[in-house]
C-alpha angles and dihedrals in degrees: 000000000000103000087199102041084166119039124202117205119188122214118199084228095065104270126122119183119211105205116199095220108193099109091153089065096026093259088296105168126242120164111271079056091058087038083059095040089054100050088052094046095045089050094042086057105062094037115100086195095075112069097167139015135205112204102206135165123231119230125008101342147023091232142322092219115246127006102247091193087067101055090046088059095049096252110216108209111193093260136023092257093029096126100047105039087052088055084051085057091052080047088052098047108134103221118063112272119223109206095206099197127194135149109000121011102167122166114292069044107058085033078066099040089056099059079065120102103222119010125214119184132167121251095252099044107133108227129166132135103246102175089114089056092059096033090245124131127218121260099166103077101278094131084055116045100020083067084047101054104031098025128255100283099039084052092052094052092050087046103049095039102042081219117179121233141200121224093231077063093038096060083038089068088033100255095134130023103242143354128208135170114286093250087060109044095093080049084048103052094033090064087045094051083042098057090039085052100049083053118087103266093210085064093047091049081048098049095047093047088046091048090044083051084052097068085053105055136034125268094258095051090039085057094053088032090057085042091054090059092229094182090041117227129314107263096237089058089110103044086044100058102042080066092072083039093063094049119110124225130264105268 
């Protein structure tokens, strides 16, 4: 049995990777996998050192989806929601969360990709909800967030046929962000951390938590509630923006 069935790697620019690490079973998650999951994401919440994360998978795939094996079995998590409210934290990170998709992303898979912020996969990723196909019903939030990112009726077609995808179609029906050749995923996620690094961290934690407000609130009320500042300001503001004070004008 894997000892680490999740991996954290720290990066001196402010990006820590979380690398599902089951290869042997395509990343498909069992509990001590999510037990795993949720140490690193409660840690990485509360440390200023991270400004950005990549969620991968090792081996051939991000992540199966659920190890069936495991609910056969009659899996035990430490508490009764467990599971799903450890993919919400994912959800609640504050720094802004990269899926990085390759190979298989099925259902418990693509449940755990959605709780991403941006999603990158390459063309030839294989993604589909398959819950119908095995008579199981999702628990961790795939009624939710697949409508949210594709629309109600495209999510219902997914749903009710188990259909397999492409991402080059993903992307296509806006499932995921962007999709590039397989050589150039790591390219791909590398220029995106980058340009999320080079940001004041302090502005992207703000953002996520003010677009998370939005899904609370109306449109009117999520207006006045963005004007009053509720998170207050990112702490480099200042620095920041010396820097365009010390600028000298254009001869």
């Amino acid at each position: 049995m894997n000892e680490q069935p999740v991996l954290r790697t720290d990066r001196e620019d402010g990006l820590t990777t979380l690398t599902l690490n089951r290869p042997e079973k395509l990343n498909a998650m069992n509990v001590p996998a999510f037990v795993a999951l949720r140490a690193h994401v409660d840690a990485i919440a509360a440390d200023k050192t991270v400004g950005c994360v990549v969620l991968e998978g090792a081996g051939r795939s991000f992540c199966a989806g659920h190890d069936l094996d495991s609910i056969a079995e009659g899996e035990h998590p430490p508490a009764k929601n467990f599971t799903p409210e450890t993919i919400d934290a994912l959800e609640a990170l504050p720094q802004p969360v990269i899926g990085k998709l390759h190979g298989h992303c099925f259902t418990g898979g693509l449940e755990l990709a959605l709780a991403c912020d941006i999603l990158v996969a390459a063309d030839d990723t294989k993604l589909g909800d398959t819950h119908g196909q095995w008579g199981l019903v999702p628990i961790w939030g795939m009624t939710v967030r697949l409508p949210e990112r594709v629309g109600l009726s495209k999510a219902k077609e997914l749903m009710f046929t188990s259909r397999r995808f492409t991402g080059l179609e993903a992307a296509g029906m806006g499932l995921v962000d962007r999709s590039v050749p397989a050589d150039q995923l790591d390219r791909a996620v590398d220029q995106l951390v980058a340009e999320i690094l080079a940001n004041s961290w302090g502005t992207n934690r703000i953002d996520k938590q003010l677009l998370a407000d939005s899904g609370e609130r109306s449109r009117t009320e999520m207006l006045l509630h963005e004007r009053s500042s509720p998170h207050g300001h990112a702490e480099d503001m200042a620095e920041r923006m010396a820097r365009v004070a010390d600028k000298k004008p254009n001869s």
